[in-house]
N, C-alpha and C positions, 0 to 999 in steps of 0.2 A: 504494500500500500504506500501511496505518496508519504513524503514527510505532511502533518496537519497543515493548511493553507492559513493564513490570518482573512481570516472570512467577514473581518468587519471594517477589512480597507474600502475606502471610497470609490476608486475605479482602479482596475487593473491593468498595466500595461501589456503592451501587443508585445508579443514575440516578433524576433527577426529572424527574418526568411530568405533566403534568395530563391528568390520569385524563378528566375530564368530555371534555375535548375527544378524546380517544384514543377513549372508548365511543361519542360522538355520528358520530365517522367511520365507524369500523364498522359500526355500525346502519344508516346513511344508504347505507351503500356497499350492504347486503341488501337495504334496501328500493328502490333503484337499479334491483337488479337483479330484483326482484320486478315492479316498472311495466314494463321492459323487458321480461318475457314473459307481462303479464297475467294473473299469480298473486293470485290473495284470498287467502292463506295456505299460511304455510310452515310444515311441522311440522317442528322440528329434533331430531334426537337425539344426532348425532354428537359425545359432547363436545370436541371441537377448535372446531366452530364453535360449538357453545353456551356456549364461553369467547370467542370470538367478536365474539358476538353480546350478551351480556351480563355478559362476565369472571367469569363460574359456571366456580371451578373445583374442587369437590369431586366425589371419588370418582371420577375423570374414568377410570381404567381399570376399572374394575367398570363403569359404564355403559358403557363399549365393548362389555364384552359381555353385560351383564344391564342394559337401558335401564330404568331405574327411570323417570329421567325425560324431560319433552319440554315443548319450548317453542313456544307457539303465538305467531307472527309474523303480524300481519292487515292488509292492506294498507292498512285505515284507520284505524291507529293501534294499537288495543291492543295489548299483548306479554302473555302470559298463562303464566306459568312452572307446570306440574302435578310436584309430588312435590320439589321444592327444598328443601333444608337448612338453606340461611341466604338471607334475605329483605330483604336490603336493595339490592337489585340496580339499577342506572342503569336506566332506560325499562323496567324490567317495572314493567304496572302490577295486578298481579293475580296470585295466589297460590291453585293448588288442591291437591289430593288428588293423588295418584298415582293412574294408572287398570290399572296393573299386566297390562300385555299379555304380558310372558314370563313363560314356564312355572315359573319362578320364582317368581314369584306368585301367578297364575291359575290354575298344576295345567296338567294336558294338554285341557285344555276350557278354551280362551279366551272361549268365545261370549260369556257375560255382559260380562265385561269389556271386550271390540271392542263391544258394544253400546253400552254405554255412553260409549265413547270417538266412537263414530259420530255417538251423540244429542248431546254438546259441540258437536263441531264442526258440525251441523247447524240446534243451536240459534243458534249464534254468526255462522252465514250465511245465515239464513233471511231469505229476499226475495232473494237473490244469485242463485237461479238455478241452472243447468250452469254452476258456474263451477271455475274452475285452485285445485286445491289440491296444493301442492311437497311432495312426502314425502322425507324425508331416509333413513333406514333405519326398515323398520316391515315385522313379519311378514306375508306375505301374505293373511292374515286381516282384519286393519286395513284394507290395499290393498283388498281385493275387499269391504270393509262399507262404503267410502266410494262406490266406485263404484257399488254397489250400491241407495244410498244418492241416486244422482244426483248425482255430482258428479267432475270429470274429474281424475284424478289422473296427474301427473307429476313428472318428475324433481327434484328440491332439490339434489344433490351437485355438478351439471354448473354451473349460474349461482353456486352460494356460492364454489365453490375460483376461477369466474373473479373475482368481489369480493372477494378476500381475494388476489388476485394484485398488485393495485396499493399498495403501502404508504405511508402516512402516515410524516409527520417525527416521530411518538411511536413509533410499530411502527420505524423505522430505530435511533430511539436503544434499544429494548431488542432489538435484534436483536445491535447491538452489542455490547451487555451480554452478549448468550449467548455470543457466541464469543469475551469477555475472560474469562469463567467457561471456558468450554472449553479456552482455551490456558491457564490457570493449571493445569487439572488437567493438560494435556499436559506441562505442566513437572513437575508431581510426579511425572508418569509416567516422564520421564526420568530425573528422581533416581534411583528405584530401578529401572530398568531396566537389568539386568547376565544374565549367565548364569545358570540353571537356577531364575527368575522364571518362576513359571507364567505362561500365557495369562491365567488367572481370575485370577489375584494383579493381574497389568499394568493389566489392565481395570478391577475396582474401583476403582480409586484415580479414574479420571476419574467413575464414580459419584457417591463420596462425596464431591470437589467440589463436584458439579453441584447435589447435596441438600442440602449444608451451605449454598449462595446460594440454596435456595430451590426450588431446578430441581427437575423432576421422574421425566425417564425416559429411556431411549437406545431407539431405533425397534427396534434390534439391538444383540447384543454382535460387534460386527466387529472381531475381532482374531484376526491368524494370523499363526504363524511357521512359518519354514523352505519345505519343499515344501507345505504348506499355505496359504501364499499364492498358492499357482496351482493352479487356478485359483480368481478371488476369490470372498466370498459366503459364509466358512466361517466360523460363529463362534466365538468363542475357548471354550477347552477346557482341561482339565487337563495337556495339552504343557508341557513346559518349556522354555525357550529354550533354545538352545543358540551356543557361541561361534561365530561367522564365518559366522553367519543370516542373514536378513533378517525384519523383523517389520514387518506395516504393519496402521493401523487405520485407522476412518472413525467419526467421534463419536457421528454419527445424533445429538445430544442436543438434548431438548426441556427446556430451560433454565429459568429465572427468568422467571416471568410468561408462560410458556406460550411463549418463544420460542425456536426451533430454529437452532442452531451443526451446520452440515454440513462438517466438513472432514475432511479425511484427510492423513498422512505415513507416511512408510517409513523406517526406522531401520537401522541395521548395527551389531550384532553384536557389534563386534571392534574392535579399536584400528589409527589408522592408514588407509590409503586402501582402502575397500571393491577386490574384482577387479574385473576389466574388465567380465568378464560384468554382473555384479549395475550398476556404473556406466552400462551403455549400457543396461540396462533404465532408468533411472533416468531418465536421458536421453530417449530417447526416450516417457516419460512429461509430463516438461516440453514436450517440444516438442507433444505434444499439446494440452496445456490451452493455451499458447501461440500454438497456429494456431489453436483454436477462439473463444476469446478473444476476439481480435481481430477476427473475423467480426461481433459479438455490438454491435446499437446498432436505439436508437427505430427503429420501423418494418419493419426486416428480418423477411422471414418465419422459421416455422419450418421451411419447406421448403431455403430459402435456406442457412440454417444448416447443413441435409445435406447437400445438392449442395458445397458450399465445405468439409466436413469435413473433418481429418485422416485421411490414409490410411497403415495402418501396413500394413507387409510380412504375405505371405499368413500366416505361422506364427503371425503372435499374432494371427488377427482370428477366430479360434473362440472363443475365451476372451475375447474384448471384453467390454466390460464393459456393463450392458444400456442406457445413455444415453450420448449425449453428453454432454447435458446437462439440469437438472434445475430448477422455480421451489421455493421453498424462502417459508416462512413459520412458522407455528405445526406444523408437519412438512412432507416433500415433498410439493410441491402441483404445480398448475398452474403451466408447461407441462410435459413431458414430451417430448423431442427424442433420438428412437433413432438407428442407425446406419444408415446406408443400405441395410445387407444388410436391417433390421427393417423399410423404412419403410413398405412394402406392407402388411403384416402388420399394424402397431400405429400406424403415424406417421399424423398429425392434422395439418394446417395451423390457420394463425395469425400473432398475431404480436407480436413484442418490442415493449412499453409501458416509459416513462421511470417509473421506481420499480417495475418490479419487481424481485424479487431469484432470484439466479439463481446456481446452482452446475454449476460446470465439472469435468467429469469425467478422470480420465487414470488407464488402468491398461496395466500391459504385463503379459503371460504367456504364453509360448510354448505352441504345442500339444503339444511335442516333450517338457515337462515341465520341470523345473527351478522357481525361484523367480519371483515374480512381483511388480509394483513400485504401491504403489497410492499416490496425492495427486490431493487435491481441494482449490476453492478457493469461496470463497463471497461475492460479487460482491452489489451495488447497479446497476442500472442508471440511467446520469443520461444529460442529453441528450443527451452526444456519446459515450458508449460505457458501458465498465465500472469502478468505484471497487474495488479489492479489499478486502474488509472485513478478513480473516482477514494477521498477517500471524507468527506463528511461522514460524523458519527454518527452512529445509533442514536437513537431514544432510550435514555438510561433507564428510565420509566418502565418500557416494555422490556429489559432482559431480567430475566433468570437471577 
């Protein structure tokens, strides 16, 4: 675990970076993985990776859901950014027009527009052939004018989250940064965290941290109290706390410089030693992350990881919580590791790489009702196991 941060400094300062080296891994790591499945171009739109891929980070939730822009990635060499705002960007080397394929744009008659987006990229591989072109997210209109167009289109989302799995010694240092930003707001959180503190009041506060260093957004507002923490998943709301509760969040936050602090704790309420009940929830949350944990080193499958998982008593494993565990980056990424009861269903083999980063899950919540206990912790993997990044304390209240 970290040495303890002083959680009650005013702002934290940024780490140094060089940038040139941090962009040039990134890039190298796409185009890696572009030779690796014979892709002539990747059209990106996602902006998590098109911060990525060339640290473009404006408007990045409008393009989630109105793709203004898109960045063409060509496996011999050009980067060609269409509809960008600021133009000074590492390895793009070309600057267009937006071609305006949402309705947004276009009206409900995309055709001209897919047209035009077709004839680009056609001009741009002309002599290439039937060849691999990576669609990131693109209406089915784009998809069927490329095809249509002669040219095979597949997946982008599946090889980019695996290239963005293995992190760099500059991606570790602001990774850490997110979750020194995350635990400072978690300490304002605790300052004012008393009774009849709405859900929404609690939550802000690690917000306005997060923006004040720069950050940008939380995946969710995850925060509940009382019988609302069981089962987990419920976001915070105009409830008020109340004395001899329990209240637990999860930060979900996408931080400073586009990097994501995934941690969670659970708090009590009240003065003095939380009950027994609420305590052995608590418990037997630790001991989960605890046995999972320790499974967790270069090499080991993801399968591995299930078969060796924690197993809690039949009353809380309705309300499990839906991973064990989780890869964590510029948001939840790659892997994705369910519970046994899921793994037919959703579970994917694989397998644990040294740097990637990884968050361990543990939630208790009985089916029977009552309160429920949620902490999470947000790990580095090095050769010989797990480095815990995150290291804000317990609630002395809730142990043992």
């Amino acid at each position: 675990m970290n040495t303890p941060t002083d959680f009650g400094k005013a702002m934290l300062p940024a780490p140094e970076i060089d940038w040139t080296k941090l962009n040039d891994y990134r890039m190298g790591r796409i185009r890696e993985a572009m030779a690796e499945r014979d892709v002539e171009l990747a059209v990106i739109t996602n902006p998590l990776t098109m911060r990525y891929a060339v640290n473009y980070h404006e408007y990045m939730q409008f393009q989630a859901r109105i793709p203004l822009m898109m960045l063409f990635v060509f496996a011999d060499g050009p980067v060609v950014f269409s509809g960008a705002f600021i133009k000074d960007l590492d390895h793009v080397t070309e600057y267009i027009p937006m071609f305006g394929l949402a309705p947004f744009l276009a009206g409900f008659d995309q055709v001209e527009n897919t047209r035009k987006f077709v004839d680009f990229v056609r001009g741009r591989l002309a002599g290439k052939g039937r060849c691999r072109v990576a669609l990131d997210r693109l209406d089915a209109s784009a998809v069927q004018g490329l095809m249509q167009a002669g040219f095979e289109a597949v997946d982008a989302p599946g090889f980019l989250e695996k290239a963005r799995s293995i992190k760099s010694g500059e991606e570790i240092t602001l990774c850490r940064y997110a979750i020194e930003v995350a635990q400072l707001g978690i300490a304002r959180m605790r300052e004012a965290f008393q009774p009849g503190i709405s859900e929404n009041e609690l939550w802000s506060i690690l917000s306005q941290v997060n923006i004040a260093h720069g950050g940008l957004w939380s995946e969710a507002r995850m925060l509940a109290s009382g019988e609302r923490t069981n089962p987990w998943l419920q976001e915070a709301g105009e409830r008020r706390v109340q004395k001899g509760e329990l209240v637990g969040f999860d930060t979900d936050m996408v931080g400073p410089f586009g990097y994501m602090s995934d941690i969670s704790r659970t708090w009590y309420c009240g003065e003095g030693k939380a009950p027994n009940a609420f305590r052995d929830l608590y418990k037997r949350a630790l001991d989960e992350i605890e046995h999972n944990k320790a499974n967790v080193r270069p090499g080991v499958s993801f399968k591995e990881l299930v078969d060796k998982s924690f197993r809690h008593p039949e009353e809380f494993q309705a309300h499990r919580y839906p991973c064990i565990m989780h890869g964590v980056g510029m948001c939840d990424e790659f892997p994705y590791v369910p519970y046994p009861q899921d793994w037919e269903d959703i579970g994917y083999d694989g397998i644990i790489e040294e740097n990637m980063m990884i968050c361990v899950e543990g939630y208790v919540g009985s089916d029977r009702g009552g309160s429920g206990v949620k902490i999470e912790h947000q790990f580095l993997v090095t050769a010989t196991g797990l480095e815990q990044l995150d290291s804000y304390p317990y609630d002395e209240n809730l142990l043992n």
